[in-house]
N, C-alpha and C positions, 0 to 999 in steps of 0.2 A: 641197206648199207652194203657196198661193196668194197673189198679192202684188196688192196694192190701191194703187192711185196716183188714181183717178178715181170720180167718180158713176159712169160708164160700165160701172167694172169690179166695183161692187157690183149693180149692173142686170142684169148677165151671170150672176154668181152666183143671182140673186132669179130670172129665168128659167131657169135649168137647176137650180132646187129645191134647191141646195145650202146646206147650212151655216144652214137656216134658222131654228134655236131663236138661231145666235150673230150672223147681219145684222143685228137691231135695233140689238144694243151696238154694232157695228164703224159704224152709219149714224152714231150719234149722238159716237162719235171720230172719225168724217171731217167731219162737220157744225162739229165742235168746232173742231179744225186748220183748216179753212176760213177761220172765223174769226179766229182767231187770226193766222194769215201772209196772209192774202187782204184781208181786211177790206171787202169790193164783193161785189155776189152776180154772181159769174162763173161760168158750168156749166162752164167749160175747164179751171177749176184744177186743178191735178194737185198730189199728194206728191213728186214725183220729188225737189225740192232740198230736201223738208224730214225726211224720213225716214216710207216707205213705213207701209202696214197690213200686217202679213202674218199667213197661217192657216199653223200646221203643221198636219202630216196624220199619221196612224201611217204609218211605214215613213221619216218624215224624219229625216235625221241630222242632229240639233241639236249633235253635236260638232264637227261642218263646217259651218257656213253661208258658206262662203268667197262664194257669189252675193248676200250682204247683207254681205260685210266682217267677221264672225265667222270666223276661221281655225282649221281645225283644231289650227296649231301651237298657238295660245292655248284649245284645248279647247272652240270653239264659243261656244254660247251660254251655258254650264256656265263659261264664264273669266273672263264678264261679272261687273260690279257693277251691279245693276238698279236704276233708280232708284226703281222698282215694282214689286211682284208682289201681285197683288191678284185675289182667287175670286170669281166673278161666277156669279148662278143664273142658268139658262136655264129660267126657268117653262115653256117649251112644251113641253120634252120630260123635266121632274124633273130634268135634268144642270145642273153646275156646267163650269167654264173660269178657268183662268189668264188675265191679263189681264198683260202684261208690257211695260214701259217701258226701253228702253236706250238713255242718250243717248249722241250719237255727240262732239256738239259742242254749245255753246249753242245753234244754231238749227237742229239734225237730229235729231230723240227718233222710233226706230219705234216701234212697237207691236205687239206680238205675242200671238196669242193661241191658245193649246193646248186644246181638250177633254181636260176630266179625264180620266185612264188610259189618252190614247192611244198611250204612250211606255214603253218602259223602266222597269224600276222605280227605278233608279239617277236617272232623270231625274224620275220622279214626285214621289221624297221632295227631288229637289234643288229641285223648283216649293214643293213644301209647307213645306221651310224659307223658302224666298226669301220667302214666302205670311204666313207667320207672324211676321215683321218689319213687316207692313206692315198697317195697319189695315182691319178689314172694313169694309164697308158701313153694316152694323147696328153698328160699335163707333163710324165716326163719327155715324150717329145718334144713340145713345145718349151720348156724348160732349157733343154739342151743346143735347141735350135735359136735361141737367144743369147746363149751362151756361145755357141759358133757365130754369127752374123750379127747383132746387133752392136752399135756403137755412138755412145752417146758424147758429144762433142762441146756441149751447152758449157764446160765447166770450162774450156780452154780459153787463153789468150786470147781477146778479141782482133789484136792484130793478127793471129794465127790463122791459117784455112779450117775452117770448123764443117765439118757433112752430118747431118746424123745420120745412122741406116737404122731401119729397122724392119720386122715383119709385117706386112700389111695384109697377103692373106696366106693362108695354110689350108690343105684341103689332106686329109689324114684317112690311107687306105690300106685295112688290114692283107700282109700278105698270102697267097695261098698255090698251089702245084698251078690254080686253073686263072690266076689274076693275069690278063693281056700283058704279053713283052713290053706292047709301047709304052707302058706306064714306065718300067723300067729304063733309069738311064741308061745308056746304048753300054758304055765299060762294064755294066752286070749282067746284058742281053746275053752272052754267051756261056755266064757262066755254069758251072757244074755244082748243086748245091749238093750238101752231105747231112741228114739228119738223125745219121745216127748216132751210138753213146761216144764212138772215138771216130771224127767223122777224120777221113782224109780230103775232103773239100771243105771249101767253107760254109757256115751254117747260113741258112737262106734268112733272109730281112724276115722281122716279125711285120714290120709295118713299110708303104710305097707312104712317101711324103713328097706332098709339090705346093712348093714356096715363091710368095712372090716377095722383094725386097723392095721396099721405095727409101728414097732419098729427100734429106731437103740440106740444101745448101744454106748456111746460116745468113749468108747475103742475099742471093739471088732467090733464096724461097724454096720450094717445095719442085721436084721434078715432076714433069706431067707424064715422062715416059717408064716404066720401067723392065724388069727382067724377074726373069722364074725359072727354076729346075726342080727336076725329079733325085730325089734322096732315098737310097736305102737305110730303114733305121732297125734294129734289132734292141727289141726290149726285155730284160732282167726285170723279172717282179721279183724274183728273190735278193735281188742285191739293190732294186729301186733305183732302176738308172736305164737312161737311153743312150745307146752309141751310134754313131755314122759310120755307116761300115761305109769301104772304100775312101777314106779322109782325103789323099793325095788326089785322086782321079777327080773324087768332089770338086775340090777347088781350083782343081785344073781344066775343069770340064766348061766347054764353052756354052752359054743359056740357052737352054730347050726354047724359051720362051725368050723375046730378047726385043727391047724398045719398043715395047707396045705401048696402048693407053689403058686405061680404068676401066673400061668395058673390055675389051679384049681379054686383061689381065682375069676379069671376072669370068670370064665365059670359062678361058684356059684352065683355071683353078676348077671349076663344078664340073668339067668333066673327068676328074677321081672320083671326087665326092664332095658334099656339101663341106664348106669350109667349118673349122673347128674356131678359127680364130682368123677375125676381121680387124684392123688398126688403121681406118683412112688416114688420119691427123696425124702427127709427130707427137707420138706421149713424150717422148725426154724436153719438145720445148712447150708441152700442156703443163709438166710437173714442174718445171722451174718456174710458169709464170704460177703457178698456185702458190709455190714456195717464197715469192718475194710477199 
């Protein structure tokens, strides 16, 4: 077990080479808490009164952590009710990580965080249900990103102009110092990011997203051409929620990808990465004809 209270004690880590696919994520939830209870850029602050960072390690017994106030009488950390559990990728080295919230009080939430399969198996599938409660990464992107673009028209006046839009593909790629410009829409290509606790730039996208939108016309049918862009998204596991950074530029930004076809539109999207979420059909007029 490793316990983080300090800059200090994740600098300690970063020179003795440890844990280094999962310091990123742990910098940017000490950065975060900083914030949040410090509010002055102070290098002193510590977690100590608000509730520590901690790493398990294989060989730790999460059904005792009586040295963070987890008792074995109460079964550890397995007794908790988490207010999180959330799988976090470690691009550097292909692994995935539990990311784990347990408040103690209003003003003491640790953090904890397991490398997948370093436990027990009794303790693995207990992270994978806690895990499956709790929204991914890419479901609150995809959540948000339907909540910006999609629009379903099925309900209106049939004399009215009816379109639906919706998502057809999404291809979801985490960000990093070493991810290509070109993925980045051109408005973010120059920008200066700032990742520290009081950044004077803005914080860099957790995630590169490229979207395609298809249409169908409630008359004429379905469009056979469509359009696609690249989206900076920045994801909150602690508050459960994904933003579009750059909103105005977003929607004023002319398509990266623009009147293609189905093939095309498919090639465009896999080269981020394999899509997360594919929609050929018009779900708003699959659901209404279910619905009659």
């Amino acid at each position: 077990m490793k316990i983080i209270q300090t800059q200090q004690d994740i600098d300690s880590l970063h020179s003795a080479n440890l844990f280094s696919a999962l310091l990123p994520h742990i910098q940017l939830q000490l950065n975060h808490l900083h914030m949040t209870f410090n509010g002055v850029n102070d290098m002193s602050f510590s977690l100590d009164q608000h509730g520590a960072i901690i790493i398990l390690e294989p060989g730790d017994n999460l059904y005792d952590l009586s040295i963070v106030g987890l008792n074995r009488e109460d079964e550890g950390l397995l007794g908790c009710t988490p207010e999180y559990v959330q799988i976090i990728d470690l691009p550097e080295d292909g692994s995935t990580a539990y990311m784990i919230g347990i408040g103690y009080n209003n003003d003491c939430l640790t953090t904890f965080y397991s490398i997948s399969g370093s436990h027990d198996e009794g303790i693995e599938q207990w992270l994978q249900r806690q895990a499956s409660r709790t929204q991914t990464d890419n479901e609150l992107i995809l959540q948000a990103l339907r909540e910006l673009f999609e629009q379903d028209d099925t309900e209106l006046d049939p004399d009215d102009y009816r379109c639906n839009v919706w998502l057809m593909l999404v291809s979801i790629r985490p960000y990093t110092h070493e991810t290509p410009s070109h993925f980045l829409p051109s408005y973010a290509r120059d920008q200066l990011f700032d990742n520290g606790p009081f950044p004077q730039a803005p914080l860099p996208p957790t995630h590169i997203v490229r979207v395609v939108l298809r249409t169908n016309d409630l008359i004429d049918g379905p469009n056979e051409y469509m359009d696609g862009n690249n989206y900076c998204f920045r994801v909150d596991r602690v508050l459960g929620k994904a933003e579009l950074l750059w909103e105005d530029e977003a929607f004023n930004d002319t398509p990266f990808f623009q009147g293609g076809d189905l093939t095309s539109a498919v090639h465009w999207v896999n080269e981020l990465a394999i899509p997360r979420h594919v929609q050929y059909d018009d779900p708003f007029l699959s659901r209404a004809n279910q619905e009659i």
